[in-house]
MMTF fields as JSON, N, C-alpha, C and O atoms, coordinates in Angstrom:
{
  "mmtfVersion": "1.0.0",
  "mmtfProducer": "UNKNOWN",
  "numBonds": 311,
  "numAtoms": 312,
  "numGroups": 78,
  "numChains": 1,
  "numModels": 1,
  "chainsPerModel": [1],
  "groupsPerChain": [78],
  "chainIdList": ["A"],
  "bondAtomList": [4, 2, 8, 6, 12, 10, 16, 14, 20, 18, 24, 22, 28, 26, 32, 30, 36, 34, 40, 38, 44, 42, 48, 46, 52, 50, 56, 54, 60, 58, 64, 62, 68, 66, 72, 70, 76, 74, 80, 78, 84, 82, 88, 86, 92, 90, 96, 94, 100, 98, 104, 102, 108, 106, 112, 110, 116, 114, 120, 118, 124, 122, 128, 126, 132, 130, 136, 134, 140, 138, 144, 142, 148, 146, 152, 150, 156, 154, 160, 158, 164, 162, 168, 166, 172, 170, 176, 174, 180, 178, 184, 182, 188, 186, 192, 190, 196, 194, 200, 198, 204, 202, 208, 206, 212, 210, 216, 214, 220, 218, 224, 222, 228, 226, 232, 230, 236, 234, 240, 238, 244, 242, 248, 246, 252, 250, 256, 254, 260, 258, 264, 262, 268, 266, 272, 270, 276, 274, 280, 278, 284, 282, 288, 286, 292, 290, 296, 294, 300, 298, 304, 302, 308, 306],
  "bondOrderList": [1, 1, 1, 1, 1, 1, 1, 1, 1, 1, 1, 1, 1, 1, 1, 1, 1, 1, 1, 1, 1, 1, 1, 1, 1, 1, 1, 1, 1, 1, 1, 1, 1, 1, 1, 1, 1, 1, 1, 1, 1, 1, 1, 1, 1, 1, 1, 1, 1, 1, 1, 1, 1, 1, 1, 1, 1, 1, 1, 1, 1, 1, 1, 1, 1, 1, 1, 1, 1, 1, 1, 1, 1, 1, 1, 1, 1],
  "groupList": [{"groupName": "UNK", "atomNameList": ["N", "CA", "C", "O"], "elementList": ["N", "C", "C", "O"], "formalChargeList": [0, 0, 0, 0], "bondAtomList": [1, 0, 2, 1, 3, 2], "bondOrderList": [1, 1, 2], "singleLetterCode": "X", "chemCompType": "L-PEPTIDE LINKING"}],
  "groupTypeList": [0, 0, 0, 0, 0, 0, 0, 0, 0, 0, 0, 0, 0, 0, 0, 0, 0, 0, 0, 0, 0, 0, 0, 0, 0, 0, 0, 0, 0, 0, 0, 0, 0, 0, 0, 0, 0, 0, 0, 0, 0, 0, 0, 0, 0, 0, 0, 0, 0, 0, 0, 0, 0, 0, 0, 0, 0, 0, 0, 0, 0, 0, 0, 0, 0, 0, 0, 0, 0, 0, 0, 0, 0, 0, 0, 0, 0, 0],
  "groupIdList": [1, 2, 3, 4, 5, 6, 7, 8, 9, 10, 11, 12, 13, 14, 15, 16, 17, 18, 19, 20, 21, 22, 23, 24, 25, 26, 27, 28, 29, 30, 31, 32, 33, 34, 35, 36, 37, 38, 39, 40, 41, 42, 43, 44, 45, 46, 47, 48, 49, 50, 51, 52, 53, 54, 55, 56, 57, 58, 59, 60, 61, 62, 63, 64, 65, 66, 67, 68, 69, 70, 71, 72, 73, 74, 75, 76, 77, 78],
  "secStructList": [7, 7, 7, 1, 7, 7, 7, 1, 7, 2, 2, 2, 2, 2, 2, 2, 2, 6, 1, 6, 6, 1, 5, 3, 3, 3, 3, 3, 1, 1, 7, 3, 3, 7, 7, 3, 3, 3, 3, 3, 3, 6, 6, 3, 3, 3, 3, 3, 7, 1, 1, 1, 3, 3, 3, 3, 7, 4, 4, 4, 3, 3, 3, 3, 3, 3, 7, 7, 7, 7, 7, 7, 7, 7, 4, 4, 4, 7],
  "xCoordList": [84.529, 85.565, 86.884, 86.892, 87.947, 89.496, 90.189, 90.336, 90.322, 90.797, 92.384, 93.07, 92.805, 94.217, 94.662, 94.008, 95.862, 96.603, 97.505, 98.478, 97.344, 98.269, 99.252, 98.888, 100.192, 101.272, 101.802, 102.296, 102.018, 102.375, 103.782, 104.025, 104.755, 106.31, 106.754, 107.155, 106.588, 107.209, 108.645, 108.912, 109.404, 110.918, 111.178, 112.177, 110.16, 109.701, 109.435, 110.021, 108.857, 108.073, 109.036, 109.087, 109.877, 111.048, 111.756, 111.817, 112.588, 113.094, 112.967, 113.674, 111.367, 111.036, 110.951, 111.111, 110.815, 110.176, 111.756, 111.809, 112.841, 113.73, 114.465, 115.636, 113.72, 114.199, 113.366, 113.752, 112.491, 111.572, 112.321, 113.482, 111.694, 112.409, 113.26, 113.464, 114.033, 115.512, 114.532, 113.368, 115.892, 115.138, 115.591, 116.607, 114.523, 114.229, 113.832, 112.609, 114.466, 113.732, 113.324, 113.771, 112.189, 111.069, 110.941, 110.957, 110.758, 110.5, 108.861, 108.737, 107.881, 106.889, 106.314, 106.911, 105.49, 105.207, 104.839, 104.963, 104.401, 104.181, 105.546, 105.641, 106.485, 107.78, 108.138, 107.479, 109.092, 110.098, 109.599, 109.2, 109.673, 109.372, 110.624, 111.025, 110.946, 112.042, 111.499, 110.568, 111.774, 111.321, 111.56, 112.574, 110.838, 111.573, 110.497, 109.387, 110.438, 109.834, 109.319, 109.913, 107.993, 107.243, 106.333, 105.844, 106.113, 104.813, 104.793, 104.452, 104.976, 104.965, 104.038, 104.1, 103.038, 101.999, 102.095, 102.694, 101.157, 101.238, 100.869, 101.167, 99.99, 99.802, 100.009, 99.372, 101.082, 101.035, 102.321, 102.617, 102.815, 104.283, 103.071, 101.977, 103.943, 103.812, 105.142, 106.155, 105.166, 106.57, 106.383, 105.953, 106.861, 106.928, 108.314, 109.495, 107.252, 107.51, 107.556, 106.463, 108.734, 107.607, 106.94, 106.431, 106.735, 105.688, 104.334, 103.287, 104.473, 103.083, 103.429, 104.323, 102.146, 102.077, 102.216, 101.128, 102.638, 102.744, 102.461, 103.338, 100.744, 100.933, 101.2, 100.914, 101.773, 102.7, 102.033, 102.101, 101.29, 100.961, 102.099, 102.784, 102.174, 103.648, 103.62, 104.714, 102.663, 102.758, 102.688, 102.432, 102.935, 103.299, 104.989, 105.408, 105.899, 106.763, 107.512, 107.195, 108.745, 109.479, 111.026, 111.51, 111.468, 112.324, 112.647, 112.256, 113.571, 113.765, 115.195, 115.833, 115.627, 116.944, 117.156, 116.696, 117.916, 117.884, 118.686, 119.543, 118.405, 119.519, 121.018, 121.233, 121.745, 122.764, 122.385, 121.647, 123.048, 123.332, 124.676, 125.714, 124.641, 125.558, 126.191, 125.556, 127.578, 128.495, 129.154, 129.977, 128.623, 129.791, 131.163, 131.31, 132.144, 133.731, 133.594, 132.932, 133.889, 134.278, 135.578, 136.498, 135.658, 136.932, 138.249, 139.374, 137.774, 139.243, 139.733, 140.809, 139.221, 139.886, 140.615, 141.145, 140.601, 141.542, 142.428, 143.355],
  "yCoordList": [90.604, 90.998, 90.327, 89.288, 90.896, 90.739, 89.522, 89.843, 88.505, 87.706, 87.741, 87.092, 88.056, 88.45, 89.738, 90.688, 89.378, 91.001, 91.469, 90.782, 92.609, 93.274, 94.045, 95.005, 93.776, 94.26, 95.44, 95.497, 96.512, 97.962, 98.159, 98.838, 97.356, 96.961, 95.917, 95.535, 95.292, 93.893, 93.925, 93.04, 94.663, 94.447, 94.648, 94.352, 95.181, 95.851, 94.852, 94.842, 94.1, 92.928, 91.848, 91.143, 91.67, 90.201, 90.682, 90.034, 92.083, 92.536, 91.911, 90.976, 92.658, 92.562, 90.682, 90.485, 90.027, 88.475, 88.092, 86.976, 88.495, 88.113, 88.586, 88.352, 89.155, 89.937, 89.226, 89.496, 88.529, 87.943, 87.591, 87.182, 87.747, 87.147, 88.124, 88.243, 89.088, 89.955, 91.297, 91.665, 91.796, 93.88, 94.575, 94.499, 95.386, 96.421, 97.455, 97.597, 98.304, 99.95, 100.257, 100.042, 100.908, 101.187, 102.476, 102.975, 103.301, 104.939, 105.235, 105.082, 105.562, 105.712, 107.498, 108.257, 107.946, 109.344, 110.203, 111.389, 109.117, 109.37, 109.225, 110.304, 108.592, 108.372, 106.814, 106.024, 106.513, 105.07, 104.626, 105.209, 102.726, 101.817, 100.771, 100.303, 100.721, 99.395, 98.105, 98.266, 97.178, 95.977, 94.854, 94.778, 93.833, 92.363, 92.29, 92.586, 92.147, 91.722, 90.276, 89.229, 90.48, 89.127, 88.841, 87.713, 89.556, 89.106, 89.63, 90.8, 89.425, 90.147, 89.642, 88.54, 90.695, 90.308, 91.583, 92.622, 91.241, 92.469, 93.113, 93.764, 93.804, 95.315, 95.847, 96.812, 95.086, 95.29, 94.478, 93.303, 95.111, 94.459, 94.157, 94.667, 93.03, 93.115, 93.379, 92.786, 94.238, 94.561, 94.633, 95.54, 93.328, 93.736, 94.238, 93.917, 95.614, 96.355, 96.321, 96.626, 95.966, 96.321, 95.374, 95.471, 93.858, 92.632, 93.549, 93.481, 94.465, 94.49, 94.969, 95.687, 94.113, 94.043, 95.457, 95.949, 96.083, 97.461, 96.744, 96.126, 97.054, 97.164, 98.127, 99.194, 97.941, 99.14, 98.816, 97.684, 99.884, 99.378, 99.87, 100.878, 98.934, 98.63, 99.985, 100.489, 100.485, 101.691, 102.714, 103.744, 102.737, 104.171, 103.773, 104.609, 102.79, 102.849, 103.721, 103.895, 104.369, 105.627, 104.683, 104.31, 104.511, 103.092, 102.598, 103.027, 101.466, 100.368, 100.179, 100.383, 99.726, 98.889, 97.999, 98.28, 96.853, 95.598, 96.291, 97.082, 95.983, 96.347, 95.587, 94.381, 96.355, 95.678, 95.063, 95.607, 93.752, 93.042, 93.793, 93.588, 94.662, 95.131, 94.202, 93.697, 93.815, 93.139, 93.984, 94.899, 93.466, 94.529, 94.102, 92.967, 94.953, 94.46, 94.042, 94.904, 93.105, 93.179, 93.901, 93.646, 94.952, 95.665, 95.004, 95.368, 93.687, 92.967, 92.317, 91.725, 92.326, 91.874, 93.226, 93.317, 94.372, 95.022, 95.523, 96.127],
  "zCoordList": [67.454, 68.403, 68.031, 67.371, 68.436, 67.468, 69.471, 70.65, 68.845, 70.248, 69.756, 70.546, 69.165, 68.868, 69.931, 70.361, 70.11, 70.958, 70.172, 69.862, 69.76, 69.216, 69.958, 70.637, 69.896, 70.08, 70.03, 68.904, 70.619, 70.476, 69.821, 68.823, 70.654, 70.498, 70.94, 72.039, 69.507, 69.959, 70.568, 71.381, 70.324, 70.959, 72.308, 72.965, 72.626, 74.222, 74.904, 75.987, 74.729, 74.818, 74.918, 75.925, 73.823, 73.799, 74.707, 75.752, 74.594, 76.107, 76.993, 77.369, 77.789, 78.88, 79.489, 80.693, 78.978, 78.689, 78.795, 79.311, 78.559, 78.954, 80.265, 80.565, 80.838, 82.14, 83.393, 84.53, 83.262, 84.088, 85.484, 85.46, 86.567, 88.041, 88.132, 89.34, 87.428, 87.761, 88.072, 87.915, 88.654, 89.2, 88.199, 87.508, 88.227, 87.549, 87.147, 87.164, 86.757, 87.038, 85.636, 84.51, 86.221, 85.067, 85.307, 86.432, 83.861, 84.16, 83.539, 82.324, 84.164, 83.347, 83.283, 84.046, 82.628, 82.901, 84.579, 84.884, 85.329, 86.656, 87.422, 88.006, 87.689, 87.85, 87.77, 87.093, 88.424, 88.302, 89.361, 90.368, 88.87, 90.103, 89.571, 88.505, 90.924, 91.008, 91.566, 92.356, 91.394, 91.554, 91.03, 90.335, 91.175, 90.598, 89.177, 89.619, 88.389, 86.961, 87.099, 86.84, 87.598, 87.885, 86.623, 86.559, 85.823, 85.012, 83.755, 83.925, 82.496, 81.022, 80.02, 79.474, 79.804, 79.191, 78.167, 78.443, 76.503, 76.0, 76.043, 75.041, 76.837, 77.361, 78.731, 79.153, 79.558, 80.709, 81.56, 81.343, 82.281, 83.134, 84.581, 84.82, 85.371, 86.752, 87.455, 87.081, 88.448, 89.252, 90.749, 91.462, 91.043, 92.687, 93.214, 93.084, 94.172, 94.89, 96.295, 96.77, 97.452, 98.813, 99.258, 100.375, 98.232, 98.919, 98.43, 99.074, 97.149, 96.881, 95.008, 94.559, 94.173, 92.932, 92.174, 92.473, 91.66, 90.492, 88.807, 88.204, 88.139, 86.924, 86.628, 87.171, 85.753, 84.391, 83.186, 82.709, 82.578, 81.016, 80.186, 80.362, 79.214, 78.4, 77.471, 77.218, 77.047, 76.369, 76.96, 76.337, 78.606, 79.404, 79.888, 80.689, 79.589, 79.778, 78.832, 77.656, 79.568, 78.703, 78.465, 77.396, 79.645, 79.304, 80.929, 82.015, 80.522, 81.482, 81.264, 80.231, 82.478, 82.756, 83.98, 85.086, 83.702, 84.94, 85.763, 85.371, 87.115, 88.038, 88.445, 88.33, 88.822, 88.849, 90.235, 91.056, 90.387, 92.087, 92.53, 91.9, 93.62, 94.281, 95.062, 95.988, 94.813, 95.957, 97.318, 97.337, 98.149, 99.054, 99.581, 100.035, 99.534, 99.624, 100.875, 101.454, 101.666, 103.128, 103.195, 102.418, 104.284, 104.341, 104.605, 104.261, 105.462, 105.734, 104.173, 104.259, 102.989, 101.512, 101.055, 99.948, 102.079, 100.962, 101.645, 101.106]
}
């Protein structure tokens, strides 16, 4: 038995591993989950959603992007 993990995409991977704790939207063949990027392993994301866990396997992701933090203007600054 192979105790090595192979890697599908490694760049996917250094990505994701640098996104850890931040939000993030993920597109997979079933649709998109937004959430915070709690967990990066190589065959598999954790994303909380809602106060509840979403795995994602890393080779059904289509792509990803961090979310932006929205500021809101208070109206009395403008």
């Amino acid at each position: 038995m192979n105790d090595k993990w192979n890697l599908s995409d490694p760049y996917v991977y250094e990505a994701l591993t640098g996104l850890l704790n931040k939000s993030l939207a993920v597109q997979t063949p079933r649709g998109s989950v937004r959430g915070v990027l709690r967990k990066v392993m190589p065959d598999h994301i954790v994303i909380h959603m809602g106060g509840a866990p979403f795995y994602i396997r890393t080779d059904q992701i289509i792509w990803f992007h961090p979310e932006a933090v929205r500021i809101s203007q208070d109206s009395s600054d403008i």
